[in-house]
Kinemage of the C-alpha trace (Angstrom):
@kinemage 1
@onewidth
@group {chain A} dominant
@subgroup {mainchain}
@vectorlist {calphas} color= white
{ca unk a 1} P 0.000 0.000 0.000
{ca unk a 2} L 1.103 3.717 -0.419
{ca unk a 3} L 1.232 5.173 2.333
{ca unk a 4} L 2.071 2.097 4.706
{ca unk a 5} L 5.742 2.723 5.716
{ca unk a 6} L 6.302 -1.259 6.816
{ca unk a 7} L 8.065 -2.024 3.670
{ca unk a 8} L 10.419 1.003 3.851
{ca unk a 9} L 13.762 1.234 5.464
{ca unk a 10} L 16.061 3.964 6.715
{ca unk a 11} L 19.621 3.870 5.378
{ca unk a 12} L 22.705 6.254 6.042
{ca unk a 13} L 25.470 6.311 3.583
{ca unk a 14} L 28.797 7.589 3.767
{ca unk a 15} L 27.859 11.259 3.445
{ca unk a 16} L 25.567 11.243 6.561
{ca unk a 17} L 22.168 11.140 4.128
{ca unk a 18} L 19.987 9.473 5.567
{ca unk a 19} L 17.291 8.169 2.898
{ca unk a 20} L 14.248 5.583 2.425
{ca unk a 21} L 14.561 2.694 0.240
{ca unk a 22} L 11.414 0.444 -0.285
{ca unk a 23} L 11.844 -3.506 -0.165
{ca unk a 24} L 11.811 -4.138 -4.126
{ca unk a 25} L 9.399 -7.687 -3.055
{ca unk a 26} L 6.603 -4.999 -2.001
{ca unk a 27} L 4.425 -3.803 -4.550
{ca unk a 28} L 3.198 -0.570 -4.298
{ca unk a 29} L -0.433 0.239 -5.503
{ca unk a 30} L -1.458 3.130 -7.860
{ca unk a 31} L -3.322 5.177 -6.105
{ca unk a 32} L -5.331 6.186 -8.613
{ca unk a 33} L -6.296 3.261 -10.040
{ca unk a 34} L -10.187 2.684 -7.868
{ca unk a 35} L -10.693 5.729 -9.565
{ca unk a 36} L -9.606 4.874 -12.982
{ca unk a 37} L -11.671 1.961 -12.493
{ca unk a 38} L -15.267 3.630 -11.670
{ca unk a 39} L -14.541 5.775 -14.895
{ca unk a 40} L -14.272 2.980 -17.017
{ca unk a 41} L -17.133 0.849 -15.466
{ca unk a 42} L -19.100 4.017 -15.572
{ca unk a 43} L -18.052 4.647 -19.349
{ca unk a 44} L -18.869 0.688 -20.693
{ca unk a 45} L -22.980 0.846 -18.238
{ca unk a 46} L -23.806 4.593 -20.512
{ca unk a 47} L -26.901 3.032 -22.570
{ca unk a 48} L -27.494 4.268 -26.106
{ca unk a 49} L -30.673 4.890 -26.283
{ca unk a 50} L -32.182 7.675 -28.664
{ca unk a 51} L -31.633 10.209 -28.676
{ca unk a 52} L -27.556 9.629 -28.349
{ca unk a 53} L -27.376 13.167 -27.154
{ca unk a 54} L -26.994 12.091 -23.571
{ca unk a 55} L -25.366 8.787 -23.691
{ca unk a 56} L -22.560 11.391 -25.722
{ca unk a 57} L -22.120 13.790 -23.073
{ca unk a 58} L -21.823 11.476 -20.237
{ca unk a 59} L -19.165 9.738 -22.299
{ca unk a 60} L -17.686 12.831 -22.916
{ca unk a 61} L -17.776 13.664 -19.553
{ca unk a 62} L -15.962 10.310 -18.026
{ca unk a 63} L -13.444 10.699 -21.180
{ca unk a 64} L -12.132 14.055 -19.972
{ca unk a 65} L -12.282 12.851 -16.501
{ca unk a 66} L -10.210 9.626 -16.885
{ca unk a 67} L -7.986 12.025 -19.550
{ca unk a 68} L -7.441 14.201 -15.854
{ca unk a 69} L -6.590 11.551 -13.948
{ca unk a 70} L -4.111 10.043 -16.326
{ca unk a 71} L -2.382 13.071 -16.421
{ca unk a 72} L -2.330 13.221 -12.939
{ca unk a 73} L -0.620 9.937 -12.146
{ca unk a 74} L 2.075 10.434 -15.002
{ca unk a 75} L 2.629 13.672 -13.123
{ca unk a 76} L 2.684 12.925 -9.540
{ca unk a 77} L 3.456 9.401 -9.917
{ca unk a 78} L 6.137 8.593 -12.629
{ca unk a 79} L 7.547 11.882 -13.418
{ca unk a 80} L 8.268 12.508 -9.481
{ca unk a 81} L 9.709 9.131 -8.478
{ca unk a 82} L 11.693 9.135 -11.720
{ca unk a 83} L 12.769 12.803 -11.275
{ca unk a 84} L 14.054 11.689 -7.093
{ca unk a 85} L 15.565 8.887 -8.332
{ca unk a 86} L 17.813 10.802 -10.860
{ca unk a 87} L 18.709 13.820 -8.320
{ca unk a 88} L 19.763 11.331 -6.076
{ca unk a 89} L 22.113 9.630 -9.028
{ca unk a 90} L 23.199 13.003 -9.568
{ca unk a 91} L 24.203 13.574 -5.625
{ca unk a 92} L 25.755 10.122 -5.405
{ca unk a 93} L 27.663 11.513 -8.540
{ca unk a 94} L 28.628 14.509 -6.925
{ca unk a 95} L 29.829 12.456 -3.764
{ca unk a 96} L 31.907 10.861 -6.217
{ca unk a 97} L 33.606 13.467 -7.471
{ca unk a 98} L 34.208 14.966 -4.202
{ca unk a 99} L 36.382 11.888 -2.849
{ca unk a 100} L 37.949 11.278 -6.475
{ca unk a 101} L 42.256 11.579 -5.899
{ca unk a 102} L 42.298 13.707 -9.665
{ca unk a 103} L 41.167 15.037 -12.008
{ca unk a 104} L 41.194 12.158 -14.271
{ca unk a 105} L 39.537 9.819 -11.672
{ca unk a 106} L 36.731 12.062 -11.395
{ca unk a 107} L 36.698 13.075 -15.379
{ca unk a 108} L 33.777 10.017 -15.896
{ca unk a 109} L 31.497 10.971 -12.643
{ca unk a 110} L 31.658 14.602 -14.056
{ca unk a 111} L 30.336 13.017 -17.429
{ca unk a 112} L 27.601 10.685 -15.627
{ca unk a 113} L 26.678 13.734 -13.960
{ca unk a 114} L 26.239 15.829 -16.751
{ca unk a 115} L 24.331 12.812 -18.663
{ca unk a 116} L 21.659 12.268 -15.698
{ca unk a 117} L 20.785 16.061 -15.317
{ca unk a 118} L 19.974 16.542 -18.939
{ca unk a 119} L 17.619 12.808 -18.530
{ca unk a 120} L 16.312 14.977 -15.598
{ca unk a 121} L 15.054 17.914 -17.358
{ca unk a 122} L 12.065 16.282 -19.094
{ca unk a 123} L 10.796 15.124 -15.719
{ca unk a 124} L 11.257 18.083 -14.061
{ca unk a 125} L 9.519 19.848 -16.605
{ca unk a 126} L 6.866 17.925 -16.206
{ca unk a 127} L 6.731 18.412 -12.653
{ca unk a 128} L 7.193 22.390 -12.755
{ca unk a 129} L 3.616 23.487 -13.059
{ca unk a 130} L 2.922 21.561 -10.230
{ca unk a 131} L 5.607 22.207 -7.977
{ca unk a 132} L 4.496 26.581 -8.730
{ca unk a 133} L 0.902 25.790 -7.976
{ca unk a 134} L 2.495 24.188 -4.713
{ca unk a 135} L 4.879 26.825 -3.829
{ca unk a 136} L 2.452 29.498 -4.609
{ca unk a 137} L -0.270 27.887 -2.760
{ca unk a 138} L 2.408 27.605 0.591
{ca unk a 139} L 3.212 31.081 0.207
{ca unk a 140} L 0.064 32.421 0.443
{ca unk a 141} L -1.269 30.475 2.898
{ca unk a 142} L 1.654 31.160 5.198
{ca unk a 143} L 1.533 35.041 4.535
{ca unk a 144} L -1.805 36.015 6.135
């Protein structure tokens, strides 16, 4: 399940972060998908009867819905796990290249690095007009 934490584990590496890593055995549910699944039984019991008129709209209406909520899980779902997952590569990089002896050790981190932050940039970007409506939302909230 989501939000159930029993699957999770803390871990410390060597530069003090501490970070969660979930047992790879556990699945973890989409929590949209009850949702996803009213739409579509909802969608497939619409009876076309004449006039189609109203049998159109309500399919309409369920079409845009599940079109929102598929857009929602690609953009809190995959785009943020796979947008963490990089920025941590990209720290674990930078670690790297911190405790490398020379230059020339350090030469292919520096390369990695620069590989995984332009991977990152479509997933951020995806993310971004979220992450506004959140800060924006925080900030005015916490100014009255």
């Amino acid at each position: 399940m989501l939000g159930d934490d029993s699957a999770m584990t803390d871990q410390r590496n060597d530069d003090g972060w501490i970070g969660r890593t979930v047992d790879p055995k556990e699945k973890i549910r989409n929590p949209l998908g009850p949702a996803v699944r009213t739409m579509l039984d909802s969608m497939l019991e619409v009876k076309y009867e004449s006039p189609y008129v109203q049998a159109v709209i309500q399919v309409a209406v369920f079409a845009i819905v599940l079109a929102v909520l598929a857009l929602s899980y690609v953009t809190f779902g995959v785009a943020s796990v796979g947008f963490q997952t990089l920025v941590r590569m990209i720290a674990d990089t930078l670690a790297n290249i911190r405790h490398s002896p020379d230059i020339f050790a350090s030469s292919g981190y520096v390369v990695a690095a620069g590989v995984l932050l332009i991977v990152a940039i479509p997933f951020f970007l995806l993310q971004l007009p979220v992450m506004v409506l959140g800060f924006l939302g925080t900030f005015f909230s916490n100014s009255n």
